[in-house]
C-alpha positions as semicolon CSV with decimal commas, in nm:
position;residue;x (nm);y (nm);z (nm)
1;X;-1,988;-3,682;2,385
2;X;-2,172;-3,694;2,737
3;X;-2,033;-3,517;3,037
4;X;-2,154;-3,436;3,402
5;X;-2,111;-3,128;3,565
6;X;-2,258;-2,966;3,867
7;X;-2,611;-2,933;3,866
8;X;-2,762;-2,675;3,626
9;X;-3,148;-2,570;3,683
10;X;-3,250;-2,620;3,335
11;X;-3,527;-2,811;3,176
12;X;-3,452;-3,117;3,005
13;X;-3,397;-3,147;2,613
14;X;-3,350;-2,770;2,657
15;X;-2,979;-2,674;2,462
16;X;-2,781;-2,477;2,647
17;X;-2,450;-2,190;2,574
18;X;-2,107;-2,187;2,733
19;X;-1,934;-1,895;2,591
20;X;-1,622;-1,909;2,856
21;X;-1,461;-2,132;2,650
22;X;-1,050;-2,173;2,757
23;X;-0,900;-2,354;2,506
24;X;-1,008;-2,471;2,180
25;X;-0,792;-2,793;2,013
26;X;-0,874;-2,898;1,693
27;X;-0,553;-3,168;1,604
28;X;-0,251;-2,951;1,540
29;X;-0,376;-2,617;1,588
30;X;-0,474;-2,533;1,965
31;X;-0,639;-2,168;2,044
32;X;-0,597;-2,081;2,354
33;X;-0,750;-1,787;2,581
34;X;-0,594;-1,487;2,809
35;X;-0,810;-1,583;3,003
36;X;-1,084;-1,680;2,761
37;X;-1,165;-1,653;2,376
38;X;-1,344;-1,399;2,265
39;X;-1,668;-1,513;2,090
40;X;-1,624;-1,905;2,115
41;X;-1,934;-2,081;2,270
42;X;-1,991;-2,465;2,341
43;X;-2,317;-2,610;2,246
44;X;-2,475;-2,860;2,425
45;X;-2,845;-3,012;2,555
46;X;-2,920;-3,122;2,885
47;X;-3,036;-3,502;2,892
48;X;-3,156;-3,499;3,299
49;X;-3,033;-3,467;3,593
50;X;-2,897;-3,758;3,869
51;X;-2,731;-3,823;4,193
52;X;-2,368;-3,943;4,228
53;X;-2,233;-4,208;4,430
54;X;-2,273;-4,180;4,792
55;X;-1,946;-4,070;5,032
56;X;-1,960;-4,119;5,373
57;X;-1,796;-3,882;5,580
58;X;-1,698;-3,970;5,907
59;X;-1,596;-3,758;6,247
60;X;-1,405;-3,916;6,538
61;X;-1,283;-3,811;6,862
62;X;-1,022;-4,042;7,060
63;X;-1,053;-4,087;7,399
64;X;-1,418;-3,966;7,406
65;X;-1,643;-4,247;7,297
66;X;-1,751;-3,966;6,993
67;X;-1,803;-4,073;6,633
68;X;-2,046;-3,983;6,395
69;X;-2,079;-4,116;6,020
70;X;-2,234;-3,889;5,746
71;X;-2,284;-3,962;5,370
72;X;-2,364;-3,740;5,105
73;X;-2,475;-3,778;4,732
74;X;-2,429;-3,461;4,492
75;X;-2,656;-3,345;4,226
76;X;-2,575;-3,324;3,869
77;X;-2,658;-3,259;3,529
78;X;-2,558;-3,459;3,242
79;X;-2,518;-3,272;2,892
80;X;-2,403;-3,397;2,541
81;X;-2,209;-3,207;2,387
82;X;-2,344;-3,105;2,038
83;X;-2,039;-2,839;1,899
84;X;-1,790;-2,658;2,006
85;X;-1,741;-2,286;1,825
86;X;-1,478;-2,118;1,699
87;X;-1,500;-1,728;1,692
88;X;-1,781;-1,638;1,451
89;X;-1,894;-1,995;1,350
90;X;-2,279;-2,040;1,407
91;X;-2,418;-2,372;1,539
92;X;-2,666;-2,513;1,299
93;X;-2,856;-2,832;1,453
94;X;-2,842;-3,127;1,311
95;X;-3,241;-3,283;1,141
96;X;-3,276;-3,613;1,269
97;X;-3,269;-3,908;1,033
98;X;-3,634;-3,979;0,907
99;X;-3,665;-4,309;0,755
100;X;-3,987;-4,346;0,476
101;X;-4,227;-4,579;0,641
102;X;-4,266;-4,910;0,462
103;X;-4,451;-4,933;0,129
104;X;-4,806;-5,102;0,125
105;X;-4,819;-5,417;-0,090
106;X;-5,028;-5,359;-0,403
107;X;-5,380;-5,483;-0,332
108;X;-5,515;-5,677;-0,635
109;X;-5,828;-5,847;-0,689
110;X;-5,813;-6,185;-0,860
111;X;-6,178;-6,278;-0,970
């Protein structure tokens, strides 16, 4: 899963720790924090960082020939989300798939 949040000064590729975690739901059973639980962390790696959308912002003052028109563009980071951690569970990374290259057809020599 891919999410965006506020932009985080952190190298790229790099995984990163949340360990306020709120609320934990897993199907049925929900786990939930006063205010947060204890020893949960979310795992996750940063994959860059972007600009959003522009908003313009505008000021305007009747009457006085006044009006002014700003726009603005936030930074942020998008992460993927690699596990989420219950209480004493460790996060073990996951090897990447690596495929055997292609055999070499058997060289024979015909004379």
């Amino acid at each position: 899963m891919t999410i965006q949040v506020d932009r985080l000064h952190v190298e790229t590729g790099v995984p990163i720790e949340f360990d306020k975690v709120l609320v934990i739901a897993d199907g049925e059973n929900i786990t939930q924090g006063t205010p947060i639980i204890k020893g949960a962390k979310v795992v996750a790696t940063n994959r860059g960082e972007g600009r959003g959308r522009k908003i313009f912002v505008g000021k305007f003052k009747a009457k006085n020939r006044y009006a002014r028109r700003n726009g603005h563009r936030q930074w942020f980071t998008q992460l993927d989300i690699n596990g989420i951690l219950k209480p004493g569970e460790t996060y073990v990374p996951r090897q990447p798939k690596v495929e055997a290259p292609p055999a070499e057809p058997a060289v024979t020599t015909e004379k």
